[in-house]
N, CA, C and O atoms as CSV, one atom per row, in Angstrom:
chain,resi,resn,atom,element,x,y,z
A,1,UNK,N,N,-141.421,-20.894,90.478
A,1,UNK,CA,C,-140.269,-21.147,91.338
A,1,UNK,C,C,-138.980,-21.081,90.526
A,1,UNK,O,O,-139.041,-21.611,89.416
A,2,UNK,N,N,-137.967,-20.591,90.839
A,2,UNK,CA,C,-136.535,-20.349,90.508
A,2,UNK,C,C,-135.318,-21.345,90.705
A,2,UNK,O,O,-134.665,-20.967,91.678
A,3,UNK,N,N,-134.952,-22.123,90.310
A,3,UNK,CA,C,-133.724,-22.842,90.824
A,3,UNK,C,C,-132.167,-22.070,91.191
A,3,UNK,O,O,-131.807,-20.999,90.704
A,4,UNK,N,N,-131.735,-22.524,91.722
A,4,UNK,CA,C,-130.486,-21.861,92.168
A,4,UNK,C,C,-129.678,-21.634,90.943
A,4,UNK,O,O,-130.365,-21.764,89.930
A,5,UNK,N,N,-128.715,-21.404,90.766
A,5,UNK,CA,C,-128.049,-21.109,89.259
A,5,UNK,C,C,-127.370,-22.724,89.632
A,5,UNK,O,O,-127.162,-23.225,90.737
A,6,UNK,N,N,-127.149,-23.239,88.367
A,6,UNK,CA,C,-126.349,-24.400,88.366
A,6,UNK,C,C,-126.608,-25.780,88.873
A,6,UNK,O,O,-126.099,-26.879,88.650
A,7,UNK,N,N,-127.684,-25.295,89.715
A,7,UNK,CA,C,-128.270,-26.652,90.173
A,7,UNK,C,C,-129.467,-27.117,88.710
A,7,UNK,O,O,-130.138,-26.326,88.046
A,8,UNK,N,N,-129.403,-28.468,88.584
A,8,UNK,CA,C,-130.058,-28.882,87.645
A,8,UNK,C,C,-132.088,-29.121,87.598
A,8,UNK,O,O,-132.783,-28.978,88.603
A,9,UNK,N,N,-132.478,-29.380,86.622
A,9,UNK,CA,C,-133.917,-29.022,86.714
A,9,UNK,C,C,-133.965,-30.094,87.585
A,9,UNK,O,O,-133.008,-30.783,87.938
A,10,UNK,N,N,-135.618,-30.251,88.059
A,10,UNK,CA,C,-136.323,-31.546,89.033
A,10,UNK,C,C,-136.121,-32.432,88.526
A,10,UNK,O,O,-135.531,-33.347,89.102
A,11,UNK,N,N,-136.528,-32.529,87.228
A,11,UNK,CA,C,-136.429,-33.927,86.050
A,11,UNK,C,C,-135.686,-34.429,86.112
A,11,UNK,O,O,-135.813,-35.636,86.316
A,12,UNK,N,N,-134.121,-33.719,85.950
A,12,UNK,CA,C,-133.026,-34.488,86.133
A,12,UNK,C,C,-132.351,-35.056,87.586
A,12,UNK,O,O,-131.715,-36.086,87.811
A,13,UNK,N,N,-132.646,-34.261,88.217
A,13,UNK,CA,C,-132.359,-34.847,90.023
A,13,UNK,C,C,-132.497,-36.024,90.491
A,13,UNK,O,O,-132.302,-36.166,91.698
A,14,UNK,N,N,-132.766,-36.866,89.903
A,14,UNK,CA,C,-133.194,-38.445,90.070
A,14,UNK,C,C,-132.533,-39.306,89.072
A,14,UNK,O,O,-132.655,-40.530,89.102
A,15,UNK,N,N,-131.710,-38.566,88.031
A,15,UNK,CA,C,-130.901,-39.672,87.190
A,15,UNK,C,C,-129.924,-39.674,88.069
A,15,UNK,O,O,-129.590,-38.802,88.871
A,16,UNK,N,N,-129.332,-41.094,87.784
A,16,UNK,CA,C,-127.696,-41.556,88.164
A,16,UNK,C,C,-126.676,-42.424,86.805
A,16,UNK,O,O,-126.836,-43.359,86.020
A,17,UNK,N,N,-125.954,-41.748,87.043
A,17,UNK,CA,C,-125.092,-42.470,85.849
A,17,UNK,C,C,-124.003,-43.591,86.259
A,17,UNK,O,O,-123.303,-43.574,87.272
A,18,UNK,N,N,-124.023,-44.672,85.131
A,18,UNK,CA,C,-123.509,-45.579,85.955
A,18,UNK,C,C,-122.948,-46.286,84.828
A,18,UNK,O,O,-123.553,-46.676,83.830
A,19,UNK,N,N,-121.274,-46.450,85.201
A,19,UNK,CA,C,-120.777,-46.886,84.092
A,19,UNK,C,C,-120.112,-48.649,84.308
A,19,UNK,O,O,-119.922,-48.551,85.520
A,20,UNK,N,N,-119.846,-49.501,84.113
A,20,UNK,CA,C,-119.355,-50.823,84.337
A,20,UNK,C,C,-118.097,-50.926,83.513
A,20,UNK,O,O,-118.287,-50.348,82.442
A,21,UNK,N,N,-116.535,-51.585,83.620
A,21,UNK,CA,C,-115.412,-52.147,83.480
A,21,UNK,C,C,-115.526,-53.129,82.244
A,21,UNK,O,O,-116.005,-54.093,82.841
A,22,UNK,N,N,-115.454,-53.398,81.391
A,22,UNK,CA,C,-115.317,-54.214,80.865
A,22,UNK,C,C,-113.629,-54.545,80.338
A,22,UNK,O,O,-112.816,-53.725,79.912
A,23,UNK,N,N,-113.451,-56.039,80.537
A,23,UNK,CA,C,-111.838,-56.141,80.127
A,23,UNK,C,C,-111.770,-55.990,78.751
A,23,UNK,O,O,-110.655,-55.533,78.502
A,24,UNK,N,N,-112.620,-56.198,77.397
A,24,UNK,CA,C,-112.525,-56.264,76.193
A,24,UNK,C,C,-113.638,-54.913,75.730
A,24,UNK,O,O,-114.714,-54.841,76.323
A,25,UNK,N,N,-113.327,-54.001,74.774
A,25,UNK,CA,C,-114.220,-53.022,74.746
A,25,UNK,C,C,-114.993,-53.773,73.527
A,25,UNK,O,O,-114.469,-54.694,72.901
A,26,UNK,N,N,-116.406,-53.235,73.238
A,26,UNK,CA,C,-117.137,-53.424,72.009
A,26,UNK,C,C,-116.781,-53.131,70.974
A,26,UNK,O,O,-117.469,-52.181,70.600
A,27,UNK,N,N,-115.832,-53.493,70.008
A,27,UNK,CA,C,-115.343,-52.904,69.168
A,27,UNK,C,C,-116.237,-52.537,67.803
A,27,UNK,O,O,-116.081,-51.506,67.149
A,28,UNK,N,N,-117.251,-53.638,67.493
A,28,UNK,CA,C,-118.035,-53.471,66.624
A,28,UNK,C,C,-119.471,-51.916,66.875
A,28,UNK,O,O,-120.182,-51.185,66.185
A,29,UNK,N,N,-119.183,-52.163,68.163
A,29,UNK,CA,C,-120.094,-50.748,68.655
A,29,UNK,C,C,-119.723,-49.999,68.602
A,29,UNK,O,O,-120.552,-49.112,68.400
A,30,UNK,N,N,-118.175,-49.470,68.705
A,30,UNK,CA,C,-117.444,-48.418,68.846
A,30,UNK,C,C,-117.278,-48.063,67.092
A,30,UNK,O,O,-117.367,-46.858,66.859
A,31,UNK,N,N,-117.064,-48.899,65.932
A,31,UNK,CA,C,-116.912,-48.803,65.070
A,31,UNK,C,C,-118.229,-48.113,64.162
A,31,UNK,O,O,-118.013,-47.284,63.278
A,32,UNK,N,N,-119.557,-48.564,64.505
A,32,UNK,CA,C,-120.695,-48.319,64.030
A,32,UNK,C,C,-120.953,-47.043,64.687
A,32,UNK,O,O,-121.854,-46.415,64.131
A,33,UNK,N,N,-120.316,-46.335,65.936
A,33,UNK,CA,C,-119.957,-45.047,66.296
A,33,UNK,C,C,-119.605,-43.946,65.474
A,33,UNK,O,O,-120.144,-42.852,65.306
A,34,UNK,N,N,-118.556,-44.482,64.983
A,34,UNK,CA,C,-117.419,-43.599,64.081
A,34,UNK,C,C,-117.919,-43.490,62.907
A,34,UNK,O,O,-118.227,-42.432,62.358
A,35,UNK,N,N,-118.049,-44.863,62.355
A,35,UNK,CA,C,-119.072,-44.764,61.201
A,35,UNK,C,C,-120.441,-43.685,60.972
A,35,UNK,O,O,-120.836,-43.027,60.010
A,36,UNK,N,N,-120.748,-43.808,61.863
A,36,UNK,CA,C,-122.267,-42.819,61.668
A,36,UNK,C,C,-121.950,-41.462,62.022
A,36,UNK,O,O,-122.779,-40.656,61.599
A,37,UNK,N,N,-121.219,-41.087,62.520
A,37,UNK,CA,C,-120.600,-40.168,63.120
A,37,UNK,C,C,-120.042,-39.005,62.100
A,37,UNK,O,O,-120.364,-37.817,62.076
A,38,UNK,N,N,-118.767,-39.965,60.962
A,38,UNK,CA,C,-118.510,-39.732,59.968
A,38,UNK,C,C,-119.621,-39.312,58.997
A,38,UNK,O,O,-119.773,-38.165,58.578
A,39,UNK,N,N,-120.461,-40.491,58.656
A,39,UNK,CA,C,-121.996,-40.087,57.657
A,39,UNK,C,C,-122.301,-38.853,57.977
A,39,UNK,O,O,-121.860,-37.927,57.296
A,40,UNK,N,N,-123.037,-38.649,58.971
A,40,UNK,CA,C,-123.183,-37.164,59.484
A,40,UNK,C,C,-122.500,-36.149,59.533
A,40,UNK,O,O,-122.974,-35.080,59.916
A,41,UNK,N,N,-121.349,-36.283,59.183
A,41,UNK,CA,C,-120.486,-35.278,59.058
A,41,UNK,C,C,-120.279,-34.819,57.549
A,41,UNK,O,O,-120.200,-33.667,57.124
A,42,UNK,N,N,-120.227,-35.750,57.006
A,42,UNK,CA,C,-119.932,-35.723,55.250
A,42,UNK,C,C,-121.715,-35.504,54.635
A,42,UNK,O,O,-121.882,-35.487,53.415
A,43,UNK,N,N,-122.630,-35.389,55.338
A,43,UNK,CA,C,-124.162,-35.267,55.010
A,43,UNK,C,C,-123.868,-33.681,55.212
A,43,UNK,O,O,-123.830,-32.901,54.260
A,44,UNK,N,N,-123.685,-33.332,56.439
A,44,UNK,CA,C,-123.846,-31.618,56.716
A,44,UNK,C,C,-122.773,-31.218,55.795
A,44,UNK,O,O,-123.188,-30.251,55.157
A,45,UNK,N,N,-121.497,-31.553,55.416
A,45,UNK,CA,C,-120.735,-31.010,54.969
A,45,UNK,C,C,-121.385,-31.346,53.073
A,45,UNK,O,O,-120.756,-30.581,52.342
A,46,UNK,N,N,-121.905,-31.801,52.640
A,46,UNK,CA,C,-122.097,-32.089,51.115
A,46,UNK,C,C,-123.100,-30.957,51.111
A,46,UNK,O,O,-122.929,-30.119,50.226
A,47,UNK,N,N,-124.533,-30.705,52.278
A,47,UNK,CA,C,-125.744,-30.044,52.575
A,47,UNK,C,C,-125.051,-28.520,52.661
A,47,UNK,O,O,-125.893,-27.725,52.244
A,48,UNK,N,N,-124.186,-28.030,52.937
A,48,UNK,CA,C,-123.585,-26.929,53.108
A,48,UNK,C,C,-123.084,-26.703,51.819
A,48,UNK,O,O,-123.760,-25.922,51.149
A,49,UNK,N,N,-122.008,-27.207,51.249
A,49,UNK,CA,C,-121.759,-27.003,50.187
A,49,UNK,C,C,-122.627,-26.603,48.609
A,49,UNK,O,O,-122.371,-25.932,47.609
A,50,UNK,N,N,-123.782,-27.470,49.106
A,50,UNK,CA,C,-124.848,-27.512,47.941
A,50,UNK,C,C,-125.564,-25.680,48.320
A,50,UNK,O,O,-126.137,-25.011,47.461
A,51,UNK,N,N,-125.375,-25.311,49.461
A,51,UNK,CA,C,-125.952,-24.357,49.713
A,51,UNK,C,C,-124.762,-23.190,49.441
A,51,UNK,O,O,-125.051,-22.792,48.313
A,52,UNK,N,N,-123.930,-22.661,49.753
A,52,UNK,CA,C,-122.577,-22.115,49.391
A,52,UNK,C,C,-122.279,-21.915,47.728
A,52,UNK,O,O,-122.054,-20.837,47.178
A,53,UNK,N,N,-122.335,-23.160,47.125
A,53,UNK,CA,C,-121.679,-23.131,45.867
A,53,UNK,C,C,-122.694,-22.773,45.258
A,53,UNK,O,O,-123.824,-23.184,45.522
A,54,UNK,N,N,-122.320,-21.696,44.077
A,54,UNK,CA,C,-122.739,-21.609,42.826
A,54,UNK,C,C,-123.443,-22.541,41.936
A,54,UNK,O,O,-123.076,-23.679,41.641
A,55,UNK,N,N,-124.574,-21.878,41.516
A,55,UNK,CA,C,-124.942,-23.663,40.407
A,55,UNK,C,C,-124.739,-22.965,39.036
A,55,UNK,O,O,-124.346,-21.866,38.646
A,56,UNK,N,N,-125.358,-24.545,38.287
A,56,UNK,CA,C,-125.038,-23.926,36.783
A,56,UNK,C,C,-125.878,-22.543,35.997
A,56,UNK,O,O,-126.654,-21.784,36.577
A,57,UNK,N,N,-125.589,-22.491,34.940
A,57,UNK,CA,C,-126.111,-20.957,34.317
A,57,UNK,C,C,-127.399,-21.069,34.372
A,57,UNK,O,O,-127.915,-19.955,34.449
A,58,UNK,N,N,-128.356,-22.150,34.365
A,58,UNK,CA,C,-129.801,-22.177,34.945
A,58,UNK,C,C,-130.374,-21.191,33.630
A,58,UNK,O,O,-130.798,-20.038,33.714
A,59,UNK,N,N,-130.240,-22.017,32.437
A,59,UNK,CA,C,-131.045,-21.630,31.258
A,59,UNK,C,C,-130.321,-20.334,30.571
A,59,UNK,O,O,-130.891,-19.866,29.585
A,60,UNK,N,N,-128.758,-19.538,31.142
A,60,UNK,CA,C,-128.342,-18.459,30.570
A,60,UNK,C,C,-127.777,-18.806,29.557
A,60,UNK,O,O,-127.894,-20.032,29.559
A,61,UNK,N,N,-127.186,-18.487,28.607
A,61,UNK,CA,C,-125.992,-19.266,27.757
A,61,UNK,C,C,-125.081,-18.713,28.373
A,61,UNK,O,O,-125.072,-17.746,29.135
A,62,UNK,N,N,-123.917,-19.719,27.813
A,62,UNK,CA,C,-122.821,-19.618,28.169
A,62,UNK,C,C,-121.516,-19.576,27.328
A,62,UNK,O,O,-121.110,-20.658,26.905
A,63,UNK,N,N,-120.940,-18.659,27.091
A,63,UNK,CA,C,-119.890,-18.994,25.874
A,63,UNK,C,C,-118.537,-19.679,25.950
A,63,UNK,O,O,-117.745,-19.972,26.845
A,64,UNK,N,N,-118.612,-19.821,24.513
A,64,UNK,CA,C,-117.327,-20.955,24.638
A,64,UNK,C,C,-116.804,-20.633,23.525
A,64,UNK,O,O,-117.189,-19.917,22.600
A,65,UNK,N,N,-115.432,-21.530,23.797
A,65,UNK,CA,C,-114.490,-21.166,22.322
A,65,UNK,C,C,-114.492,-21.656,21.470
A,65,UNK,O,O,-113.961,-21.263,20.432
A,66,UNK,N,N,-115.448,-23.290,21.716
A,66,UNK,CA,C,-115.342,-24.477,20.810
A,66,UNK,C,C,-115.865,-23.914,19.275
A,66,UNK,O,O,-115.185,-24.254,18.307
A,67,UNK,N,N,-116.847,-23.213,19.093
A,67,UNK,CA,C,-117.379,-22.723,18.364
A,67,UNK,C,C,-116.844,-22.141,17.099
A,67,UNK,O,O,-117.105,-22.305,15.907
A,68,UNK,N,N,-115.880,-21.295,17.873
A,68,UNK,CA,C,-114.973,-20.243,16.834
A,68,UNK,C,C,-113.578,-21.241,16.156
A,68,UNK,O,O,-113.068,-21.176,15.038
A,69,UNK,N,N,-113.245,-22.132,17.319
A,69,UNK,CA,C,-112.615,-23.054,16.643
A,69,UNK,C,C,-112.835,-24.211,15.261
A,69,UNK,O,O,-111.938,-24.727,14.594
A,70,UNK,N,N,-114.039,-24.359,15.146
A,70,UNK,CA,C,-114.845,-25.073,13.941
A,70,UNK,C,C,-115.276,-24.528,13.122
A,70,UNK,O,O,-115.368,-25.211,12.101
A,71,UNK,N,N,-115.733,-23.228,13.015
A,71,UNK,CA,C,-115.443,-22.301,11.980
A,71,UNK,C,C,-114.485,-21.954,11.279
A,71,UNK,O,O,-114.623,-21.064,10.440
């Protein structure tokens, strides 16, 4: 069977959403929001980077000037 375009699956046809007023918002909930929110953001963004960037010479040498200077 086919659903109409835009109409939602069966599964969902029976939720209702339902929101309540409160005069004072949760602030400690809203904060532990942002917080984790942030984590996850600075996790994908460190996880990307590690993937992107260059690593070290991985056993090549590498030259330097210090060398010729102490001679």
């Amino acid at each position: 069977m086919s659903r109409p375009t835009g109409a939602p699956p069966a599964r969902m046809r029976d939720y209702q959403l339902a929101a309540e007023v409160r005069e004072t918002p949760d602030l400690h909930r809203l904060a532990q929001l942002f917080i984790g929110m942030a984590r996850q953001r600075a996790t994908q963004e460190k996880s990307r980077r590690a993937i992107t960037a260059p690593g070290p010479a991985e056993g090549r040498e590498v030259e330097s000037d210090t060398q010729e200077a102490n001679d």
